[in-house]
N, C-alpha and C positions, 0 to 999 in steps of 0.2 A: 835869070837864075832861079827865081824863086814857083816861075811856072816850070821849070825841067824837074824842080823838087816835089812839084804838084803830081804833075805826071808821072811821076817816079814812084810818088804812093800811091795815086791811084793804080799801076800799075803790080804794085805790092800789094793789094786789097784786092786787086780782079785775081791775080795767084791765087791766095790764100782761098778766094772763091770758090775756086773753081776744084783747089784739092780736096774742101769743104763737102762738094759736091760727090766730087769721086768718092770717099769714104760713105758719104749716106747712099750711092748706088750701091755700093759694096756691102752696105749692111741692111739694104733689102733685097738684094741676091740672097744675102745669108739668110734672110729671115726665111725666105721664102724654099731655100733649103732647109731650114728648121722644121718649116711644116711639112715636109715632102718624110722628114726623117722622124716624126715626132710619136709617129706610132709605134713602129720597131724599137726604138726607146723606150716610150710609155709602159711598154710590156714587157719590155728587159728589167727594169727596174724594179717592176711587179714583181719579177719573178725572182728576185734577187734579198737577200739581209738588209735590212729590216723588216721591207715590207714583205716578205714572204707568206704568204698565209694568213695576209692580214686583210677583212673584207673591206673593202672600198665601197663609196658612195657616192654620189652628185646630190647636192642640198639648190641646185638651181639647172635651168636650162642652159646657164651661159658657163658653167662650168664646165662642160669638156674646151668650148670655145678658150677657156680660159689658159685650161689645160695647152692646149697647141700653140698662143701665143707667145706662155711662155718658154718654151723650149724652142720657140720662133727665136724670141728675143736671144735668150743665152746663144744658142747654136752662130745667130747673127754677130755675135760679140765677139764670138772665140772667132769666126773668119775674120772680121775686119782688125782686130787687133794690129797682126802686122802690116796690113796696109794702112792704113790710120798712122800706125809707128814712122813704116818709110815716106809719109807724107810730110807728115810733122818734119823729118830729118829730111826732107829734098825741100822744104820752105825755110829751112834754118839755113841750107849747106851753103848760100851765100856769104853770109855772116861767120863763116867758119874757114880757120886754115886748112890749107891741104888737107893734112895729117890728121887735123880733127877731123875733117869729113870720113877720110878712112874708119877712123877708129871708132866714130860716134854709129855709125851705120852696122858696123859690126852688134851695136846693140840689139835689133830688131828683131833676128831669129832668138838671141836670150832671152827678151822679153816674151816672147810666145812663150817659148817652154817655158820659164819660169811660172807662165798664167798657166799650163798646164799640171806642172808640177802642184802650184798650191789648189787649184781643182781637184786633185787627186787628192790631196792632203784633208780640204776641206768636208771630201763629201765619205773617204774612208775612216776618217779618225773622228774629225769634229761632227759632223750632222748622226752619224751614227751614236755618238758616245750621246749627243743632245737627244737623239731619238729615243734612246734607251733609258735614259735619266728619265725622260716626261712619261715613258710606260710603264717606268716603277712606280712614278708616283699613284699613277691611272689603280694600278693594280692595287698598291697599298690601300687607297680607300674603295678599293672593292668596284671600281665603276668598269663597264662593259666597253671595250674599244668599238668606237664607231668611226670609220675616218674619212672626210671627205675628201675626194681625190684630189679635188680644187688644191685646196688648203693642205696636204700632204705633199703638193711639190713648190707650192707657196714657200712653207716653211723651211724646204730644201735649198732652194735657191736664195732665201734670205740668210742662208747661213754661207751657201758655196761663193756666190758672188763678194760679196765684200771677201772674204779671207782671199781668195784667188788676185783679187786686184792688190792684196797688201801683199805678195808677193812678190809685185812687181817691183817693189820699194828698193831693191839692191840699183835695179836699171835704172830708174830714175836719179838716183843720187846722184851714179858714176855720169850719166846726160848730164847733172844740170853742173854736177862737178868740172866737166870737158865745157862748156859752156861756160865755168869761170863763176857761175854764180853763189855755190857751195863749196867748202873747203873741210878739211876735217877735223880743223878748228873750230870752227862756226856747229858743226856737229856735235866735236866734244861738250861746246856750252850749252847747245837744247839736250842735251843726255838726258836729264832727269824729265824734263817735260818729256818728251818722245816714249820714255818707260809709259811716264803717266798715258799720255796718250791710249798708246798700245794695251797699255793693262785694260783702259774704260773700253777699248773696244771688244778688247776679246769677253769681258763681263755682259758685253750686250748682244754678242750674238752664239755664247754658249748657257747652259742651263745655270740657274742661279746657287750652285756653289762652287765652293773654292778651289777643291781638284779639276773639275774643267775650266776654271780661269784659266790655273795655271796650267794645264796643258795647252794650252795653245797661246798665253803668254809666253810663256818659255822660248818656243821656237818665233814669235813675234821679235822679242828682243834679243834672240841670236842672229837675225834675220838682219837687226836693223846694225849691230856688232857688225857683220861681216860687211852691211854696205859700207858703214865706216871706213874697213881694212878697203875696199877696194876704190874708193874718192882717193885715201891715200896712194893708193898706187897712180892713180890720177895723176891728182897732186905734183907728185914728185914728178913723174913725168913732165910735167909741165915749168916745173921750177930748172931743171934740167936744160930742157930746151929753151927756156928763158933767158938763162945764164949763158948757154953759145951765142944767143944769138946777141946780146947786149956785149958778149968779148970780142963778135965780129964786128959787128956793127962801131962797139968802140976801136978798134983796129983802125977800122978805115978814116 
């Protein structure tokens, strides 16, 4: 008995390997699509608000190097996302009833959009509005824009990435909520931590005053509001089907 249990994890640990696997191919296909796409972006993006008309520079050799990486990386991210997703949900979906399988797997294409939505949100509202904030300041003391291109998408993507992944914060909830391990009880009582949280984030990766906090605090904590409402629909669900099945079950 106790070598069938052996063999049973190890057999659970050679899975989990091997999806392990799959996701890191998959996110260096992506990467490698990244670099195949990183110039016809690099130039769009030039040619587009903010940077429009702004001169560009390299302060090293490795900086255009740096430059392809990273749009290696990001590009890499945005494809594996949903395979990574349906991984993670085809290593769970033993552990899971029918119905949860259904319904948890339905999350994977949400989650993509949702990372695409806050992408959009991140680099149209927040990095521009952050953009703009730091070239007023440039201006006010009179100093000449000089920008390295490095360090111009550096700062871009330290602003897009995190906000894009806290979008994902609805899907996750409603998972770990179907998984049984959140409630929106358990929610209700981190509320004010979770505000906190959110606030210290958005203070760190928008300009240091208090109308870009709260621009994008705002929709952080409507964000984390609506995953609430939807754990509850979880939730209920699940107390629902709980309840038939313990009046069947006590039936018999």
């Amino acid at each position: 008995m106790d070598l069938d249990e052996g063999m049973s994890l190890v057999e659970h640990l050679g899975e989990l390997r091997k999806r392990i696997i799959w996701v890191l191919v998959v996110l260096i296909l992506g990467m490698v699509i990244g670099i195949i796409v990183a110039q016809p972006l690099i130039m769009y993006l030039k040619s587009v608000s903010p940077a429009k008309d702004i001169p560009w520079h390299v302060f090293s050799p490795w900086d255009a190097i740096r430059m392809y990486m990273s749009f290696a990386l990001v590009t890499g991210l945005i494809i594996t996302i949903p395979v990574a997703l349906y991984h993670l949900w085809a290593f769970l979906k033993p552990g899971l009833r029918e119905e949860e399988q259904r319904a948890s797997l339905k999350f994977v294409p949400f989650a993509f959009l949702l990372f695409l939505i806050g992408l959009a949100f991140a680099y149209f509202v927040v990095f521009k509005m952050a953009f703009l904030f730091t070239s007023g300041i440039t201006a006010k003391l009179g100093l000449e824009e000089t920008y390295g291109a490095s360090q111009y998408f550096s700062f871009m993507f330290n602003i897009l990435i995190p906000i894009s992944l806290l979008f994902e914060l609805p899907i996750v909830i409603m998972f770990l909520t179907q998984l049984r391990i959140l409630n929106p009880k358990r929610l209700h009582k981190i509320r004010r931590y979770a505000y906190l949280i959110l606030v210290i984030i958005a203070a760190m990766i928008t300009p240091p005053d208090a109308v870009s906090a709260i621009v994008v605090s705002v929709p952080m904590i409507i964000l984390y509001e609506f995953s609430v409402f939807l754990s509850g629909l979880v939730y209920r669900k699940q107390l629902l089907k709980d309840r038939a099945w313990e009046e069947e079950y006590g039936a018999k």
